[in-house]
C-alpha positions as CSV (number, residue, x, y, z in Angstrom):
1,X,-64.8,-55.1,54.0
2,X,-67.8,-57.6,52.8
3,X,-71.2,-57.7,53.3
4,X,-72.7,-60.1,55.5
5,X,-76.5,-60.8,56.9
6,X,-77.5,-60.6,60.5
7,X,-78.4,-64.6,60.0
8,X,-75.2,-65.9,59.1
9,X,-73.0,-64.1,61.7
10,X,-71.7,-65.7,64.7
11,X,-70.3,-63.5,66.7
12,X,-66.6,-61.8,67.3
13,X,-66.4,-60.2,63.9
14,X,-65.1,-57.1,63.3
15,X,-68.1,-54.2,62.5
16,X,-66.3,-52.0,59.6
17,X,-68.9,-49.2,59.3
18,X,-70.8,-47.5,62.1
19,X,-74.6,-49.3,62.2
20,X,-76.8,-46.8,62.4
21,X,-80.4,-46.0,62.3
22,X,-82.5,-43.2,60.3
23,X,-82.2,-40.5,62.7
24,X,-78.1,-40.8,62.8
25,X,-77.9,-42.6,65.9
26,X,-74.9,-45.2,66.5
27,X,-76.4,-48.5,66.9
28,X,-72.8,-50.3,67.0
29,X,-69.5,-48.1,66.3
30,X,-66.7,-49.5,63.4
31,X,-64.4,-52.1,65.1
32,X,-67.0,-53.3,67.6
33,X,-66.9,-56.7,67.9
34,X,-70.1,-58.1,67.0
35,X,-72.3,-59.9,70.3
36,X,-74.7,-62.8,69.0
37,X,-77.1,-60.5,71.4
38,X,-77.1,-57.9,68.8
39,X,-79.1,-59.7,66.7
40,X,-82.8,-59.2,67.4
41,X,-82.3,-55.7,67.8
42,X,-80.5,-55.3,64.9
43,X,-83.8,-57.1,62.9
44,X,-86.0,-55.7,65.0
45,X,-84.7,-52.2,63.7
46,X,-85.2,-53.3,60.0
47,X,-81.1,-53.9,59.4
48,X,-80.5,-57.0,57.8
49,X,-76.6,-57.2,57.3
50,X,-73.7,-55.3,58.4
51,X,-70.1,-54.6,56.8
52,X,-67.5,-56.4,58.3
53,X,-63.5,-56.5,58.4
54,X,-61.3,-59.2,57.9
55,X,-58.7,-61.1,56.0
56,X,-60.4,-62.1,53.3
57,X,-62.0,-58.7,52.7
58,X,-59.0,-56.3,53.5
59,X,-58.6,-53.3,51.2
60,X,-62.1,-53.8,49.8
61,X,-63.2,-50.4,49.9
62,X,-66.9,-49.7,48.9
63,X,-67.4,-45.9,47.2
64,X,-70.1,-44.3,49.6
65,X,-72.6,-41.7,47.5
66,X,-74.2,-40.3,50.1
67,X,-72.8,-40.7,53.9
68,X,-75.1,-42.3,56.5
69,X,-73.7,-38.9,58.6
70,X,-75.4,-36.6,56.1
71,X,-78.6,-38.4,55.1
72,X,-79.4,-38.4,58.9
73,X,-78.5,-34.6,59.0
74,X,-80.4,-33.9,55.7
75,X,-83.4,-35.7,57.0
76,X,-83.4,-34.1,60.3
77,X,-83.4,-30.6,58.8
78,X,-85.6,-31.6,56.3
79,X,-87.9,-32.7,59.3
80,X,-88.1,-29.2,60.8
81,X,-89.1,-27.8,57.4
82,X,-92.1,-30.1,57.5
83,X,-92.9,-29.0,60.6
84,X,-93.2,-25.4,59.8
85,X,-95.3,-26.2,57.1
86,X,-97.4,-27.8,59.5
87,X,-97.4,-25.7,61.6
88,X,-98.2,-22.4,59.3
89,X,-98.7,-24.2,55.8
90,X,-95.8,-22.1,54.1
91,X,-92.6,-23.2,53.1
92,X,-89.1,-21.6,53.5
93,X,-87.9,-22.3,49.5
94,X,-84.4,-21.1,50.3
95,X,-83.9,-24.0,53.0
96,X,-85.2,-26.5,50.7
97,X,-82.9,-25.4,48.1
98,X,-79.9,-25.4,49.8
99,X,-80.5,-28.9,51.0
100,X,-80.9,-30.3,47.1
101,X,-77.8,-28.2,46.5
102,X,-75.7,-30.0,48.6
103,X,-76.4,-33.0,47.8
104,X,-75.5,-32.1,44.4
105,X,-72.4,-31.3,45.6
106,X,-71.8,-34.3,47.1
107,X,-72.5,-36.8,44.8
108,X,-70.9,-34.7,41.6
109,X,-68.3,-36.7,40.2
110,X,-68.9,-39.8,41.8
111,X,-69.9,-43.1,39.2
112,X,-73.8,-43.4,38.5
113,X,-74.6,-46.2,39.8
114,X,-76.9,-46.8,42.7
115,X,-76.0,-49.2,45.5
116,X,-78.6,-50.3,47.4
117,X,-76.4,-51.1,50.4
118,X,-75.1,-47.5,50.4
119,X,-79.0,-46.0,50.6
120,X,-80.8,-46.7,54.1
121,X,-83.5,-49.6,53.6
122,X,-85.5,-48.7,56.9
123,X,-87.3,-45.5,56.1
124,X,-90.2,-45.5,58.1
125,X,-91.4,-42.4,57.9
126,X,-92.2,-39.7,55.1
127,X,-88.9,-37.5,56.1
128,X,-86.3,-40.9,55.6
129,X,-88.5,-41.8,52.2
130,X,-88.1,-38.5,50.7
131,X,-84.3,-38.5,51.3
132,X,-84.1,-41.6,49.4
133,X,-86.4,-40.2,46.3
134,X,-84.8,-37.2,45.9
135,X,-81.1,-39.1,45.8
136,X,-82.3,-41.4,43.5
137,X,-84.0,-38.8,41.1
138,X,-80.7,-36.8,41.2
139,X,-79.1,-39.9,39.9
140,X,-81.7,-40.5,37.0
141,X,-81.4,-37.1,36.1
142,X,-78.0,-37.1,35.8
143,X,-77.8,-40.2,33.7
144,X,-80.9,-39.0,31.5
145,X,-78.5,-36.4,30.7
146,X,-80.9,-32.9,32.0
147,X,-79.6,-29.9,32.4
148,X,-78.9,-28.8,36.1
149,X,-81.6,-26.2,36.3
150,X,-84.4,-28.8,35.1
151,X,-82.3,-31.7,37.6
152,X,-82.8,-29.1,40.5
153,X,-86.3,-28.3,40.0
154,X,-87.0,-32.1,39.4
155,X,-85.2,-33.3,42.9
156,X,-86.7,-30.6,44.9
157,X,-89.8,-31.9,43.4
158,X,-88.4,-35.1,44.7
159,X,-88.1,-34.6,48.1
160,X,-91.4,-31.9,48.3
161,X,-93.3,-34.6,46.6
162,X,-94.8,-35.8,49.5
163,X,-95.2,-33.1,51.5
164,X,-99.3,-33.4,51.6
165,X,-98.4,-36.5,53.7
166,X,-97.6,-33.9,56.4
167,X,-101.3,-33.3,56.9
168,X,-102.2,-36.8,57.3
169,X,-102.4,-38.9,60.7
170,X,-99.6,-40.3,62.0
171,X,-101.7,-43.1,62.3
172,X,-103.0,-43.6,59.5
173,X,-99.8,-43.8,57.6
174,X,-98.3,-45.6,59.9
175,X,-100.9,-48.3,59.7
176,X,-100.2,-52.3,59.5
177,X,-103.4,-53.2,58.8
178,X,-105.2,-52.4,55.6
179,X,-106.8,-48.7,55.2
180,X,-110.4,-48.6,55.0
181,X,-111.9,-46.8,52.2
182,X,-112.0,-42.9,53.8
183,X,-108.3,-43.5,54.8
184,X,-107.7,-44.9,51.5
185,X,-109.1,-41.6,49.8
186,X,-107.6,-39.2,52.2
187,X,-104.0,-40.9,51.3
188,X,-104.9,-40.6,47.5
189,X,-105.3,-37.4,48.4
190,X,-102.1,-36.3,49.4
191,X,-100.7,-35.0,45.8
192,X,-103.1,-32.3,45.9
193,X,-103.0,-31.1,49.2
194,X,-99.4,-31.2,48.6
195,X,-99.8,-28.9,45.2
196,X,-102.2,-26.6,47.1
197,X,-99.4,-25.9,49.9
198,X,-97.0,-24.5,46.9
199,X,-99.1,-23.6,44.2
200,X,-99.0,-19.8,44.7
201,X,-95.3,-19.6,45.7
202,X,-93.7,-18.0,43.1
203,X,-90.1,-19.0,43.8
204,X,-91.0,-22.8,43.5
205,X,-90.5,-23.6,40.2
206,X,-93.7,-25.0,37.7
207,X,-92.0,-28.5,37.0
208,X,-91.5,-28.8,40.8
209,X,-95.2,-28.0,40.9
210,X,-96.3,-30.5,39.2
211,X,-93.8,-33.3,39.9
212,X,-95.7,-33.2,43.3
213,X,-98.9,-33.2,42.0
214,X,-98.3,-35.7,39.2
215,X,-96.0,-37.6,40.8
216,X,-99.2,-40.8,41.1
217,X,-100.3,-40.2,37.7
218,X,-99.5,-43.0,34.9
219,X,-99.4,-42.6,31.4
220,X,-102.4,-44.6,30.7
221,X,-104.5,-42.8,33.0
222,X,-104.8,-44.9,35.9
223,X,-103.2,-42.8,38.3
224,X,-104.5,-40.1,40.7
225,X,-105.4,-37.1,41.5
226,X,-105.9,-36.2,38.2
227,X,-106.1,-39.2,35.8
228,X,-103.5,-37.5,33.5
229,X,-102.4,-39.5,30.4
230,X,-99.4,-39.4,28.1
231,X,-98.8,-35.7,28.7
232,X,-97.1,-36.2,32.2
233,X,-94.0,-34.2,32.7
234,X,-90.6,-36.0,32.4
235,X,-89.8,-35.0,36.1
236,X,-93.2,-36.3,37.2
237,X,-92.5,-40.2,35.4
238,X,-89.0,-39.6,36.9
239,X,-90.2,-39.2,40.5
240,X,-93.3,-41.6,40.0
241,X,-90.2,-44.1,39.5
242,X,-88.0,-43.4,42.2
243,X,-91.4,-43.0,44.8
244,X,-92.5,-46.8,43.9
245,X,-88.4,-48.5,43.8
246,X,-87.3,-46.5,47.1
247,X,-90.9,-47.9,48.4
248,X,-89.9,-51.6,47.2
249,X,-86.6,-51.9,48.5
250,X,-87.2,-50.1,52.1
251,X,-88.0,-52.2,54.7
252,X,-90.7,-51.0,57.2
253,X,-92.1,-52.4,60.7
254,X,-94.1,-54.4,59.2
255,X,-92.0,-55.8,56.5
256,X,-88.6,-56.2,55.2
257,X,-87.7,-54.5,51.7
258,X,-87.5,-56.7,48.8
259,X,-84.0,-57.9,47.2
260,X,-83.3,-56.0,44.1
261,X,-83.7,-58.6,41.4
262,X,-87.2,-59.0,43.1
263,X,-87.6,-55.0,42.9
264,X,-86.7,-54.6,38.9
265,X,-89.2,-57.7,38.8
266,X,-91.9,-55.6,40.3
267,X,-91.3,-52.7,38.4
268,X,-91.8,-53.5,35.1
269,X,-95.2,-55.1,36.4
270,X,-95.8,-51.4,37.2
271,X,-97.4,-48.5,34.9
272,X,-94.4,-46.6,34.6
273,X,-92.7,-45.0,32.1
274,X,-90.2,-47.4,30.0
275,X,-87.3,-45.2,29.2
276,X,-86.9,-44.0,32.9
277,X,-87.7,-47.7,34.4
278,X,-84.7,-48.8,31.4
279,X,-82.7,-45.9,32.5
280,X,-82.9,-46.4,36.5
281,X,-82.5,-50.5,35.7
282,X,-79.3,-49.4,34.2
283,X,-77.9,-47.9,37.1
284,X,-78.6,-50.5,39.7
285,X,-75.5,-51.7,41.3
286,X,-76.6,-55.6,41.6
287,X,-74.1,-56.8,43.4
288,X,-72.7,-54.2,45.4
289,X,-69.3,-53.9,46.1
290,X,-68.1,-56.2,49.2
291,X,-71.0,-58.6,48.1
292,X,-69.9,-62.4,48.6
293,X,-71.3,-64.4,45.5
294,X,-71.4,-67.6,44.4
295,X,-69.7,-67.6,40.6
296,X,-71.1,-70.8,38.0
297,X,-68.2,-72.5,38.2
298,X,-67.7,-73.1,41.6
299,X,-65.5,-70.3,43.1
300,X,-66.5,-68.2,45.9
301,X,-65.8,-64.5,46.2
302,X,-65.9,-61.0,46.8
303,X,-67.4,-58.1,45.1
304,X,-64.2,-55.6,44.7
305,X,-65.7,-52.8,41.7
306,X,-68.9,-52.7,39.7
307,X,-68.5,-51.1,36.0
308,X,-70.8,-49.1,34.6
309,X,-73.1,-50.5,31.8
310,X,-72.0,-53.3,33.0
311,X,-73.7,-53.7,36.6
312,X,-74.1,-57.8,36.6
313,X,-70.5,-58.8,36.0
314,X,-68.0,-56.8,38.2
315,X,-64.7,-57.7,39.4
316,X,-64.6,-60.2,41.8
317,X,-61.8,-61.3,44.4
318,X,-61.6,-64.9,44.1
319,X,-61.0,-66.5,47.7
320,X,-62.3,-70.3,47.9
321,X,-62.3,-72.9,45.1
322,X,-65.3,-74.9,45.8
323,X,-64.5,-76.2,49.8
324,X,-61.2,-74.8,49.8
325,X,-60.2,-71.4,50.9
326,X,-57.2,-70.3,48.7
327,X,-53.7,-69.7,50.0
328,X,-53.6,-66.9,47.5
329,X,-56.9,-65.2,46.2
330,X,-56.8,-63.6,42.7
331,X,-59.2,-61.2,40.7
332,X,-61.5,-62.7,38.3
333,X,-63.0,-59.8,36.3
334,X,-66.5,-60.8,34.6
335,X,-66.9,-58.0,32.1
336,X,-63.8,-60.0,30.3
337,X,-64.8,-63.4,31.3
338,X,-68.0,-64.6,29.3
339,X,-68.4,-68.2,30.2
340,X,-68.2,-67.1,33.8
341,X,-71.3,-65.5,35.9
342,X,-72.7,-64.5,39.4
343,X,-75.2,-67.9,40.1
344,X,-76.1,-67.0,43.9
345,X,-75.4,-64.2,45.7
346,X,-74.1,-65.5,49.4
347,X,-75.1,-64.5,53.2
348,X,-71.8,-65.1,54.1
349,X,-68.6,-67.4,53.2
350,X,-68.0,-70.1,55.4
């Protein structure tokens, strides 16, 4: 299967993965044949591309981390956990915990890389975003090296970190337009009320604590609610990371996300901490696999693996020399091949 944008398809090609949207509904099933009429739905929804199947692509199998099926179960249940707090402004830990378990469990073992294709880019809403933070903060954890016990406080942290949000007006966070200065403060204001909700719950950990009350402070003391400096908590810079990249590269009603060399661009313009923005940048799958790229020398082809410290030059499938598609397409693997690099990534191949 290969990637392809909404813009460049013409209709009767082959869907290869379910399209589906944040709360786990099917948009389009896998081997429905996609309708031109699709189209402004699809963009209308925030869903810029789509896998498809064909020829040129067969056996091109990208490695999911975490399946659109469970991230729309996990955010559902996560969901109903926020609305309890709502509702009584306590929090079952147990249920929380066995949410960041499992998705432990599901991504032990698998490579540490993060594709951006594999992680939904239209989370509206706080529920979808904290999904996305606390799946990316597992993967930082692991390739920081942290013990579990300090990687399970710090993605709990993760996905509780903006939990004050809860308390806040649908309205308000939902809002196009720019926030006038009392909505602006009551936003900024959402790490504490977020601490006060767990503060005195003794069977939420202290780093998980202040991962969600730290998790807008920067080391030279810009941030907020406290204006902490270079004493921040590693799980606190960890999060504060994750927060602002999943922020960049979702897409909302108001804007699509931003393509990922654009995102690493944007972070490091950002007051976050170097070794964790170094050790995330490491682990950004640039060129996912099924990816169509344009290679400096003139061939066309398909992203088949990525290698790990080693994200920019994966193995490609070579399948068009210049104009010409090739009877037979061959691998052309760039880790091995110096004079050789990734000039454009492609739309589509035509």
């Amino acid at each position: 299967m290969r990637i392809v944008d909404i813009e460049h398809l013409c209709g009767g090609e082959i869907i290869a993965k379910d399209i589906t949207y944040t709360n786990g509904t099917v948009l389009l099933k896998q081997h429905t044949r996609y309708r031109p009429g699709f189209k402004d739905k699809l963009l209308e929804l925030n869903i810029p591309f789509v896998y498809i199947e064909d020829e040129l692509s067969e056996g091109i199998e990208p490695e999911v981390l975490v399946s659109n099926e469970r991230k729309a179960i996990l955010t559902k249940e996560f969901s109903e956990e926020a609305n309890k707090i709502k509702a009584n402004t306590t929090i079952e830990v147990a249920n929380i915990r066995k949410m960041v378990e499992s998705l432990i469990d599901e991504i032990s073992g698998k490579n540490i890389m993060y594709d951006i294709m594999d992680i939904k880019r239209n989370d509206a809403d706080v529920y979808e975003h904290s999904i996305g933070v606390a799946i990316i903060a597992l993967l930082l954890c692991k390739k920081m090296n942290l013990n579990i016990d300090l990687t399970r406080d710090i993605v709990i942290g993760g996905l509780l970190h903006d939990v004050g949000k809860i308390l806040i007006p649908k309205e308000i966070l939902e809002k196009k337009e720019k926030l006038n200065e009392k909505e602006q403060e009551l936003i900024w204001e959402h790490p504490q009320m977020g601490y006060n909700i767990i503060k005195d719950n003794p069977d939420i950990s202290a780093v998980t604590k202040v991962v969600v009350l730290c998790h807008h402070e920067r080391e030279d003391g810009s941030g907020y609610p406290l204006g902490k400096g270079s004493d921040l908590h590693i799980g606190a810079k960890i999060v504060a990371c994750c927060d602002v990249f999943n922020a960049l590269t979702s897409s909302r009603g108001y804007r699509q996300g931003m393509e990922l060399n654009e995102v690493v661009v944007q972070l490091r313009t950002e007051r976050l901490n170097l070794e964790v923005r170094t050790a995330l940048e490491s682990i950004l799958a640039f060129y996912p696999v099924g990816t169509c790229v344009l290679l400096s020398n003139g061939a066309v082809g398909i992203v088949e693996k990525n290698y790990q410290g080693n994200l920019k030059r994966p193995l490609v499938r070579i399948v068009k020399d210049g104009n010409t598609f090739l009877d037979s397409t061959y691998r052309m693997d760039l880790s091995q091949e110096s004079r050789v690099f990734i000039a454009q990534r492609l739309g589509n191949i035509s």
